[in-house]
N, C-alpha and C positions, 0 to 999 in steps of 0.2 A: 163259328170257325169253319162250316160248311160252305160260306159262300163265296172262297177264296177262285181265281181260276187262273188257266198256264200260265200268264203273264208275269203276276205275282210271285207264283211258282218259281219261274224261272229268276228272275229277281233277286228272291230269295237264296236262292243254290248260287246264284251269283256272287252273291256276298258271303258265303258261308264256306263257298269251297274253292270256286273256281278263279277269284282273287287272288287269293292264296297261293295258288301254285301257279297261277299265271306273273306274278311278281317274283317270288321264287326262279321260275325261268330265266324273266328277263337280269334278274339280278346278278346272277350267275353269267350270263354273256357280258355285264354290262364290268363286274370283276375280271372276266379276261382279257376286256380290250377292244371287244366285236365292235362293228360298228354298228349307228343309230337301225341300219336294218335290218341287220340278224337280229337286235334284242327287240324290236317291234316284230318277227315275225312268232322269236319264241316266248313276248310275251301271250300273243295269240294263239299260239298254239297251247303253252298252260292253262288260256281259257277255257278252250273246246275240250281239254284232258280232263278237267278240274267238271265241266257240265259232264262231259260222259260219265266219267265218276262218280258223282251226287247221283245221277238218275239211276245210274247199273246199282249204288247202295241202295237205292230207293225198290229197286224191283225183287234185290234179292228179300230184303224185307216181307215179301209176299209170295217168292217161291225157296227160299233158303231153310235149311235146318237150323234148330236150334242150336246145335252142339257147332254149326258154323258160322251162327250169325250172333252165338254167346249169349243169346236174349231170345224170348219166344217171336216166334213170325207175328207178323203183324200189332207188332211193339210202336211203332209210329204211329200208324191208325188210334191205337188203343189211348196214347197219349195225347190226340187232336194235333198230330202233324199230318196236313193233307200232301200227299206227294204224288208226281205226276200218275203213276198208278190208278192211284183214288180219283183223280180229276177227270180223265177219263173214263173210269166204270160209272162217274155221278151223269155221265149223261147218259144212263138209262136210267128213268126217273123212277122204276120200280126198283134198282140196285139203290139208286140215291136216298130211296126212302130208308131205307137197312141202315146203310152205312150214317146216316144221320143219326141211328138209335146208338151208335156207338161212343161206350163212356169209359171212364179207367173202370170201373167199378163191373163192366159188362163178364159174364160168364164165359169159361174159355171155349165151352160148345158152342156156342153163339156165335163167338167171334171167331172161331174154324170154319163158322157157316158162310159169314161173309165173306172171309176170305178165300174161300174155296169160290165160290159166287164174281167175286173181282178178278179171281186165276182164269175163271171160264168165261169172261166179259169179252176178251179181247183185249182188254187193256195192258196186260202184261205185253204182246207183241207190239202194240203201238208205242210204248214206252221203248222198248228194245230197239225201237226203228229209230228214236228219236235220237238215244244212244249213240246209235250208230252212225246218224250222220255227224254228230258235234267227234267222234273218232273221226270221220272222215276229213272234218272239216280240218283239223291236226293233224292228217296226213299230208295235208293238204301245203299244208305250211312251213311243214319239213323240206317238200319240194324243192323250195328255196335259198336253202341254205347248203354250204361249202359240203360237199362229201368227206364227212371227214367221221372217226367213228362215234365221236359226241351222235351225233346225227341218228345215226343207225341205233343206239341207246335209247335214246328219246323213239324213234321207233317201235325198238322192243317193249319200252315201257306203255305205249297206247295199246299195242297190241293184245301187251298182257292185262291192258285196262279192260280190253273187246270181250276177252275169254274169262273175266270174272262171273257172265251172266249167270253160271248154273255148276 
């Protein structure tokens, strides 16, 4: 299960979130009457919401509270879901080896170790980056479309996607 990488990843989140509300989107312009390019830009833009999304759940996983995230941190790891997080702290080959020892069955000091250990990788900020452009890229998309206050909605809504990190 360790030897997955971003491609996959991404792929992955593709189908699992960002389809989802990227169809969602379009459906909804496509029920009001919009034409073929408003619902091609907001099904686009559901996409890039739907990737911020998955990855901003993916990281709080690794910096979120338990009594926030309803489940102990680093509940994905524990279960062999590799997420963008993990993908990048495996290439340090010394974290890689850690995170390799990781099983459901693992002790919760252990797996505080590692996770503290992928908190202080780096990988936490380069996921965040990564976030933040697929937000940007839905900012991006909104540009487009009619000023009208649907618009500004959909806005508010990425925005409050941006400010889930912490």
């Amino acid at each position: 299960i360790f030897d997955q990488n971003v491609r996959t990843y991404f792929k992955r989140i593709k189908r699992k979130t960002a389809l989802l509300i990227a169809a969602s989107c379009q459906l909804g312009a496509i029920a009001a009457g919009a034409d073929e390019q408003v619902h091609t830009k907001l099904f686009r833009y559901g996409y890039y919401v739907g990737m911020s999304y998955q990855v901003t759940d993916d990281i709080l996983d690794f910096v979120g509270t338990e009594k926030v995230l309803g489940k102990p941190a680093g509940g994905d790891l524990k279960q062999g879901n590799i997420t963008l997080p993990v993908l990048f702290a495996m290439q340090d080959p010394e974290l890689k080896a850690q995170i390799q020892m990781v099983h459901e069955g693992i002790d919760d000091v252990t797996l505080r170790s590692i996770i503290d250990s992928i908190k202080k990788s780096g990988a936490i900020e380069q996921s965040i980056e990564i976030s933040d452009r697929f937000l940007q890229k839905a900012f991006d998309e909104l540009e487009g479309l009619p000023n009208i206050r649907a618009r500004k909605n959909l806005y508010d809504i990425a925005k409050y996607i941006g400010k889930r990190k912490f």
